[in-house]
C-alpha positions as CSV (number, residue, x, y, z in Angstrom):
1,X,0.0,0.0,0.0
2,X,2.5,2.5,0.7
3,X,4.6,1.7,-2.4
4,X,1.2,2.7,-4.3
5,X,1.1,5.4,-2.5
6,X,4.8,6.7,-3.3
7,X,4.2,5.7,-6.8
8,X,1.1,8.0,-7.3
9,X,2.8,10.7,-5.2
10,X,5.9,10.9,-7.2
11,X,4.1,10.9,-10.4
12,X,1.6,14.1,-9.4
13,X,4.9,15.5,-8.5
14,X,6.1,15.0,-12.2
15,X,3.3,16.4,-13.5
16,X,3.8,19.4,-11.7
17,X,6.9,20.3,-13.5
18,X,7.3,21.5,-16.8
19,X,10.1,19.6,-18.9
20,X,11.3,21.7,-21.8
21,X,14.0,21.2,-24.2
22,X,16.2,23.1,-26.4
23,X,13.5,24.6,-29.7
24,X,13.9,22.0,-32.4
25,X,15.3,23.7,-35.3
26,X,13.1,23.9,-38.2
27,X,13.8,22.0,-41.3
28,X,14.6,25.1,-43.1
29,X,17.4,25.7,-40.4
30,X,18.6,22.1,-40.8
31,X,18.8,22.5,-44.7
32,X,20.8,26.1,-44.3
33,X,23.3,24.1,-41.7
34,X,23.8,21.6,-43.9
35,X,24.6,23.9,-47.4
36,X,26.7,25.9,-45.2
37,X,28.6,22.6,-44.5
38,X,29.1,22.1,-48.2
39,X,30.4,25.0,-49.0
40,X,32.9,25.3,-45.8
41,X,34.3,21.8,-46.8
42,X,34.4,22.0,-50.8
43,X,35.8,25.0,-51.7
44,X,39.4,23.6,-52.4
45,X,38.1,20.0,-53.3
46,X,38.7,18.6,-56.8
47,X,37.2,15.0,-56.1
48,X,33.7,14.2,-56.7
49,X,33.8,11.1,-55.0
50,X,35.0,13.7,-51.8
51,X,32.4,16.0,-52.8
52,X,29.4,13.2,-52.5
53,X,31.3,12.1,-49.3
54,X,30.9,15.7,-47.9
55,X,27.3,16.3,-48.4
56,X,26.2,13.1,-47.5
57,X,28.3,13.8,-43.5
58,X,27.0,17.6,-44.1
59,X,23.2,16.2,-44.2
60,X,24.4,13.5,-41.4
61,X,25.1,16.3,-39.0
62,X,22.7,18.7,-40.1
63,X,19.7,17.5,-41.7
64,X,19.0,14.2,-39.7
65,X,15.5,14.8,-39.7
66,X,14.4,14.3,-36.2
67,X,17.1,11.0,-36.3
68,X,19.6,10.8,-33.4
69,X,23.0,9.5,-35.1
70,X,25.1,7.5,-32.7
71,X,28.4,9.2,-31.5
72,X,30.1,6.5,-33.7
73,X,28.4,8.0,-36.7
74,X,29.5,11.7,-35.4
75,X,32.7,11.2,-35.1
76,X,33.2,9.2,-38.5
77,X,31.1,12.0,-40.7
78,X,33.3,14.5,-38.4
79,X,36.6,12.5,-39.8
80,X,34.9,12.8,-43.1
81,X,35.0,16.4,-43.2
82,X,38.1,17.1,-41.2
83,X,39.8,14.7,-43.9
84,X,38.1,15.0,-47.0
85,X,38.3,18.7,-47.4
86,X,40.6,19.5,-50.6
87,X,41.2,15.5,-51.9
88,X,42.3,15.8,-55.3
89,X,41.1,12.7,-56.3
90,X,38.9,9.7,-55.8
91,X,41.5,7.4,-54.8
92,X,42.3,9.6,-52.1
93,X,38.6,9.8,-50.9
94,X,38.2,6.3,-51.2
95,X,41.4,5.7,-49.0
96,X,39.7,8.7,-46.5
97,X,36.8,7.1,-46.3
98,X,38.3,3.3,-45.6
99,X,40.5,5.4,-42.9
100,X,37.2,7.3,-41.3
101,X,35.3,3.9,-40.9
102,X,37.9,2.1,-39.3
103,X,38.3,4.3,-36.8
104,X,34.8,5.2,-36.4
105,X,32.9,2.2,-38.0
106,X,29.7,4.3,-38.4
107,X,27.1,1.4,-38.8
């Protein structure tokens, strides 16, 4: 009886206070964060295979959508752009890319 009692008691209490978040950002928020992305990381980068690489960790980090990416995932799209960022070619993305996902296997 008086674990009932504690129960009901500590959920009034709950619904006394108010739990409020950080505002969501609007999708059209997400979508500026993201282009800004793009162009911060391909100004200098010849590589489309980069390029692709860099918009898709741009949207990752972004424009999720209401998604919650793991940490893991984070800190591989973060490698991603810390790395990618002026590859000359696709060989060298590629190799990027291999490097990012063993460190940070993002699945």
């Amino acid at each position: 009886m008086q674990t009932r009692w504690l129960l009901a008691l500590g959920m009034a209490g709950c619904s006394l206070f108010q739990f409020q978040s950080a505002p969501a950002q609007t999708f059209s928020e997400q979508m500026q964060q993201a282009s800004q992305c793009v162009l911060n990381y391909t100004a200098t980068t010849r590589s489309k295979t980069a390029i692709a690489l860099i918009q898709t960790a741009c949207n990752d980090l972004y424009n999720h959508v209401g998604l919650s990416a793991s940490q893991s995932r984070q800190d591989y799209d973060n490698c991603l752009l810390q790395h990618l960022s002026g590859a000359q070619s696709d060989d060298a993305a590629v190799q990027i890319q291999t490097s990012c996902a063993n460190l940070y296997s993002p699945l």
